[in-house]
GULUMSE-845277 format. One record per residue (C-alpha): chain; x, y, z; residue number from 1. Coordinates in Angstrom, 1 decimal. Layout:
N
 chain     px     py     pz   n
     A      X      Y      Z NUM
...
//
This chain:
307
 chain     px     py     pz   n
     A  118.0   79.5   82.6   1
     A  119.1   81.7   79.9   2
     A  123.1   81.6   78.8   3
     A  125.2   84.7   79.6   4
     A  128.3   85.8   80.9   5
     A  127.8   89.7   82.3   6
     A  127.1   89.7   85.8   7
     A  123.7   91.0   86.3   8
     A  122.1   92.1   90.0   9
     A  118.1   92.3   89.4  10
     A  116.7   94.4   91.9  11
     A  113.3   94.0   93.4  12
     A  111.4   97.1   94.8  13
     A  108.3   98.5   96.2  14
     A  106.1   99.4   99.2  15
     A  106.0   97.5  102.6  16
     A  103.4   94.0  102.2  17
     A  103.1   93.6   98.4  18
     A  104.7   90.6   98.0  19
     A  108.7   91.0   97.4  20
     A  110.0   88.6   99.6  21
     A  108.1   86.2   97.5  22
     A  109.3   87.2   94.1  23
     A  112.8   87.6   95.2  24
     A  113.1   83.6   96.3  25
     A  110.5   83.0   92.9  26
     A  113.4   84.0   91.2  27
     A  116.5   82.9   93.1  28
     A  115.2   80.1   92.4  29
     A  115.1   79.8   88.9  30
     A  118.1   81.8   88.6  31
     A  119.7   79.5   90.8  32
     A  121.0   83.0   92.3  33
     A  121.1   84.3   96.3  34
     A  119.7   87.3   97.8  35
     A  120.6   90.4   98.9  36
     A  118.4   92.2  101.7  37
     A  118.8   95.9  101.9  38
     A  115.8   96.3  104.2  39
     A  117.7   99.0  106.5  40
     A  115.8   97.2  109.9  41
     A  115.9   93.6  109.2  42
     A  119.9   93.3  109.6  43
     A  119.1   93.7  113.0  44
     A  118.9   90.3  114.9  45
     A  117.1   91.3  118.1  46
     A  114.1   92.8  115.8  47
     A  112.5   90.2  113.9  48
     A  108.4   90.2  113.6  49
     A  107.9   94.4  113.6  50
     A  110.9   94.3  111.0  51
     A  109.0   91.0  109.0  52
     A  112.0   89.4  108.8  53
     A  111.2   86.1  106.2  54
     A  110.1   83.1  107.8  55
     A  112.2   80.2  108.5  56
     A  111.1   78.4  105.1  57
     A  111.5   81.4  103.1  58
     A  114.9   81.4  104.2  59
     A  115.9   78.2  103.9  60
     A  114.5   78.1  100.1  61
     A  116.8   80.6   99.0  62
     A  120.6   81.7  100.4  63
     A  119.5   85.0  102.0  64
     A  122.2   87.6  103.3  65
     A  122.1   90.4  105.4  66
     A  119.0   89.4  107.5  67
     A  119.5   89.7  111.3  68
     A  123.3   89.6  110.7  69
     A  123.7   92.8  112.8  70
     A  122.9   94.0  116.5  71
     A  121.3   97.2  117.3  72
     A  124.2   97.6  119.8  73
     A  126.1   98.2  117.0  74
     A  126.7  101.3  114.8  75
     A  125.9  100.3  111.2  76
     A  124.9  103.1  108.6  77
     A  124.4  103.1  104.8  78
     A  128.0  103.4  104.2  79
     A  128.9  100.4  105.8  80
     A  125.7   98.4  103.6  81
     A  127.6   99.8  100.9  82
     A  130.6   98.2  101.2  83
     A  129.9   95.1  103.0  84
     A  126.9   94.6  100.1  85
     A  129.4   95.1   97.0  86
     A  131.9   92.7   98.8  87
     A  129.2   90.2   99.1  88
     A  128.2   90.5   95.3  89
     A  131.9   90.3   94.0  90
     A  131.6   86.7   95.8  91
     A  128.7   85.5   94.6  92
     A  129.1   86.8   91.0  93
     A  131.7   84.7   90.7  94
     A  129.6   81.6   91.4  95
     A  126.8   82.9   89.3  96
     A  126.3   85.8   86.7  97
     A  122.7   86.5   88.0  98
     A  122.1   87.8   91.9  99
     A  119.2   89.1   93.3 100
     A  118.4   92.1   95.6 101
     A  115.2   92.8   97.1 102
     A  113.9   95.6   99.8 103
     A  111.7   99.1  100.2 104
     A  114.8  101.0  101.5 105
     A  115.6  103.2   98.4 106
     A  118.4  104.5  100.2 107
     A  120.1  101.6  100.7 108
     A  119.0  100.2   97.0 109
     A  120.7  103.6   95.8 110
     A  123.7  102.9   97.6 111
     A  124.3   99.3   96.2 112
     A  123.4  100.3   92.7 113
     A  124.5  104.0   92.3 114
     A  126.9  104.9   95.2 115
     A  127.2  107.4   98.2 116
     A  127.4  111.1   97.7 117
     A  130.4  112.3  100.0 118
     A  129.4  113.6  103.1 119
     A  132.3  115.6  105.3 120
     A  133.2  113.6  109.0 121
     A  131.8  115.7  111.4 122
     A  131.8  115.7  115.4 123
     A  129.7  113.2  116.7 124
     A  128.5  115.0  119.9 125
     A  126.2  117.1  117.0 126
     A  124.4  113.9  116.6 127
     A  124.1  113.3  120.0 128
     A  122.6  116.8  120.8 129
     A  120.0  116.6  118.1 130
     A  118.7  113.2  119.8 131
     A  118.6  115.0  122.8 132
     A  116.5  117.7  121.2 133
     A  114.4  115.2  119.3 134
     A  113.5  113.8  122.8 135
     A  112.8  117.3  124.6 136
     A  111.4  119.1  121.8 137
     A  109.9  116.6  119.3 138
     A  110.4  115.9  115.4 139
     A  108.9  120.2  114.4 140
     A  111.4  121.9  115.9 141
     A  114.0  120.0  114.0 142
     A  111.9  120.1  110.9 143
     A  111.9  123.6  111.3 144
     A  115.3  123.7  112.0 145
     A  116.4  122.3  108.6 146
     A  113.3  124.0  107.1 147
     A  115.3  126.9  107.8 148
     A  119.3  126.0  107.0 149
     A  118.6  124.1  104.3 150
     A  114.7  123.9  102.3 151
     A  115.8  122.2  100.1 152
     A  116.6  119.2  101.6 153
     A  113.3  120.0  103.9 154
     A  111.1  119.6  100.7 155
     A  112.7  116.4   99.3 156
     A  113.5  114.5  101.8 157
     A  111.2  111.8  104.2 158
     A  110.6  114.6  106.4 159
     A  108.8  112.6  108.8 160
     A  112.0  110.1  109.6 161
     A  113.6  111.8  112.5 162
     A  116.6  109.9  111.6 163
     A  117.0  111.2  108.4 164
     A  116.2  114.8  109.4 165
     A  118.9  114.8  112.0 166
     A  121.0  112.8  109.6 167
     A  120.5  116.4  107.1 168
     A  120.7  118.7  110.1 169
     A  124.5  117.2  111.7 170
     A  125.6  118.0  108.7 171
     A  124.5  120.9  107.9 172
     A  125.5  122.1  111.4 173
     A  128.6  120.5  111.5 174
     A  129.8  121.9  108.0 175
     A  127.8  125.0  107.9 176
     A  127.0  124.0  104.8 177
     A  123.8  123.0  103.7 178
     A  123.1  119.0  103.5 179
     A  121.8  119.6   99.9 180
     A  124.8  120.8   98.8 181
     A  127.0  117.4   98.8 182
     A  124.4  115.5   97.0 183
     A  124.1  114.3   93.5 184
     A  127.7  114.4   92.6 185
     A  129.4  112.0   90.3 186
     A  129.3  108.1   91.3 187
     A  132.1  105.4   90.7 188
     A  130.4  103.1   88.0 189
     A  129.7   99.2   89.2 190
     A  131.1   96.3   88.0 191
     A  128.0   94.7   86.6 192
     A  124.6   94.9   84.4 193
     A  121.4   96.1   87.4 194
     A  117.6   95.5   86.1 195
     A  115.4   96.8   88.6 196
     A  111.7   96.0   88.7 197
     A  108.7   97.1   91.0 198
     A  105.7   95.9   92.7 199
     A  102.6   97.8   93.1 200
     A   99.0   97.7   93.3 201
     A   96.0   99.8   94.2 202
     A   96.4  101.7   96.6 203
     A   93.3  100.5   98.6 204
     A   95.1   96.7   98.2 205
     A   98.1   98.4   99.4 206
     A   96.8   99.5  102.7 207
     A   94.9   96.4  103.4 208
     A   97.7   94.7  103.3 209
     A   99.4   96.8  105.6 210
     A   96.6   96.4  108.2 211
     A   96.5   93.0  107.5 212
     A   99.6   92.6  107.7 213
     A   99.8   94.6  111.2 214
     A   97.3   92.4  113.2 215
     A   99.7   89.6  112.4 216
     A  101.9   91.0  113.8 217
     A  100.2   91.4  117.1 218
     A   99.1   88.0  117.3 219
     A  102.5   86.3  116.0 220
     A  103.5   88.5  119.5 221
     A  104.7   92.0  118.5 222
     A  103.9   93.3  121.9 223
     A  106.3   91.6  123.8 224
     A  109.0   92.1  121.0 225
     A  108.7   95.6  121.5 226
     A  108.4   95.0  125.3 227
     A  111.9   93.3  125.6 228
     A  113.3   95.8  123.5 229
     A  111.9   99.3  125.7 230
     A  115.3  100.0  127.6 231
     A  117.0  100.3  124.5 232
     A  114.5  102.3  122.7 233
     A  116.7  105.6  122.3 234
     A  119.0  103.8  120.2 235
     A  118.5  104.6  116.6 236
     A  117.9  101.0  115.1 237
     A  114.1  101.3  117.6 238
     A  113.3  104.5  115.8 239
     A  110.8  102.4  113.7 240
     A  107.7  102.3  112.8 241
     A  105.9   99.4  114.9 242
     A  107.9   99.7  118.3 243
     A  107.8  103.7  118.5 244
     A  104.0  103.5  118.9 245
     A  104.4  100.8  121.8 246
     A  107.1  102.3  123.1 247
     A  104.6  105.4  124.0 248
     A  102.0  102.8  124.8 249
     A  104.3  101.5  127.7 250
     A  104.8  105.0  128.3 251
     A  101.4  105.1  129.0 252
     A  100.9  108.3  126.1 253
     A   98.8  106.0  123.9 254
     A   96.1  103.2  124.8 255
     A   97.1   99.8  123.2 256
     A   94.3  100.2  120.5 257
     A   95.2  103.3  119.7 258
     A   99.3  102.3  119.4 259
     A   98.1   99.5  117.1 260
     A   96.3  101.8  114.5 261
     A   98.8  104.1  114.7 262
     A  101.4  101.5  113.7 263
     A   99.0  101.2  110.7 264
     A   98.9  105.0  110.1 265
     A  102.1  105.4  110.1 266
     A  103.2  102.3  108.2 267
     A  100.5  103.5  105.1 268
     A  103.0  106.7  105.0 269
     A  105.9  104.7  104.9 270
     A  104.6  103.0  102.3 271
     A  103.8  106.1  100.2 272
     A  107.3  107.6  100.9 273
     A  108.6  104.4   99.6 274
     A  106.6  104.5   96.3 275
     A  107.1  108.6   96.1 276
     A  110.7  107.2   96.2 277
     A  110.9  105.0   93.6 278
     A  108.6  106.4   91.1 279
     A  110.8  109.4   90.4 280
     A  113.0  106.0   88.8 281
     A  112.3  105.7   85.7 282
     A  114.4  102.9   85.2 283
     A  112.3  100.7   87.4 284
     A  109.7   97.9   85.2 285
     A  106.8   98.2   87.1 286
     A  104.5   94.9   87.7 287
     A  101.2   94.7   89.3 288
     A  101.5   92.3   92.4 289
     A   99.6   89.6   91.2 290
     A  101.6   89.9   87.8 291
     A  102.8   85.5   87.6 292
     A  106.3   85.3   87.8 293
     A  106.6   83.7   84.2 294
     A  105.6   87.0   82.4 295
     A  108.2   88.5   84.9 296
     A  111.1   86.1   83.8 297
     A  109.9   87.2   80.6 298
     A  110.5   90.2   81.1 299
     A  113.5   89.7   82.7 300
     A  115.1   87.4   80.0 301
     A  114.5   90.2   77.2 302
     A  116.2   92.6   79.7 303
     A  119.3   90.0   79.9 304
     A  119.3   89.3   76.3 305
     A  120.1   93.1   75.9 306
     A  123.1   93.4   77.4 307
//
């Protein structure tokens, strides 16, 4: 353990599967530091193996924080993550200068290390009327209806996320101003040192790891995780990848094959959003998976040293 004073929040990023939740207790370890989770679906408690929430021994090897603290009765955004996250990391910087984050949410990660842009308050029955769309219509017609208020947004944003397109589209309907518009402004500056570092590999190992990663899944009981939570699936916390395709396999749309290699599909997608994502970061050290973690605390250490 090296000897400094500035408060330093290393951040650990990449796609779904290649290996952060390993790293990040690796080097909570060593650092004798807690973690941070800003994986936007594991705060929810009633989702734990289509979310891949750490395993009882990962999370008793390192304090973790924001896992399953949450119900998806409850309305908990970015925003709140924001706050409730720097709060947090005021509280444990004062037991130790180094703190770790890990997760493939960018948005989140974003918010923690950059801030919000400002978005206008607008009337909540907007929201409520694009779900209802999303429902009767499907995803195109409210990709073409942002396509057409604001392309902008249409062409940089995961376009495929229903939430986030009708997160784009209430506001550009409730301001009548395009989405696009409020972004990028200036950002109050944090309180402390960030290092952010990546994991990747082939693409290839990527994606078989995801399908790996997907049968067990299913055989650690998915299906009847997704089965307990099927009343509830309008709310916004079940509009994930892993329950959505069940969800239209109880509905009898898909065969149960067919939902599982869709949850595959669609989860190799999220994983190449998430990496579209954070490669436009050029502030990120990027590590093959199987880097060892001592050439990362070397890394790391020169990176401290620095500031």
């Amino acid at each position: 353990m090296i000897n400094q004073t500035k408060n330093t929040l290393i951040t650990i990023v990449g796609p779904t599967a290649i290996g952060k939740t390993a790293l990040s207790i690796e080097l909570a370890k060593h650092f004798n530091a807690d973690i941070i989770s800003c994986d936007s679906r594991q705060f929810y408690k009633e989702m734990t193996i289509g979310t891949a929430v750490p395993e009882k021994h990962e999370l008793a090897a390192a304090k973790h924080h924001f896992i399953q603290n949450r119900s998806i009765f409850e309305d908990y955004n970015v925003g709140d993550f924001e706050k409730d996250a720097l709060k947090k990391l005021d509280e444990l910087f004062k037991k130790n200068a180094i703190q770790i984050m890990v997760g493939g949410s960018g948005l989140y990660v974003d918010a923690v290390l950059k801030g919000l842009d400002y978005f206008p308050k607008v009337d909540k029955t907007i929201r409520e009327k694009l779900n209802k769309t999303l429902e009767e219509k499907g995803l195109t017609h409210l990709q073409n209806q942002l396509k057409a208020l604001d392309i902008e947004t249409y062409n940089n944003i995961a376009i495929d996320n229903p939430q986030r397109v009708i997160r784009a589209l209430e506001i550009c309907i409730g301001t009548e101003t395009p989405y696009s518009t409020y972004k990028n402004k200036p950002k109050t500056k944090r309180n402390f040192n960030s290092i952010k570092i990546g994991l990747t590999a082939d693409r290839d190992i990527i994606y078989n790891r995801i399908n790996q990663r997907v049968d067990l899944m299913m055989a650690n009981g998915l299906l009847d995780e997704a089965k307990s939570l099927y009343e509830y699936k309008h709310l916004n916390a079940l509009q994930t990848v892993g329950y959505r395709e069940l969800f239209s396999f109880f509905n009898g749309e898909f065969d149960k094959d067919f939902a599982i290699s869709e949850i595959k599909k669609n989860t190799r997608r999220f994983a190449k959003r998430q990496l579209t994502w954070f490669r436009k970061d050029g502030a990120i050290i990027w590590f093959d998976f199987k880097t060892s973690k001592n050439e990362i605390l070397k890394e790391l250490n020169n990176k401290i040293n620095l500031f």
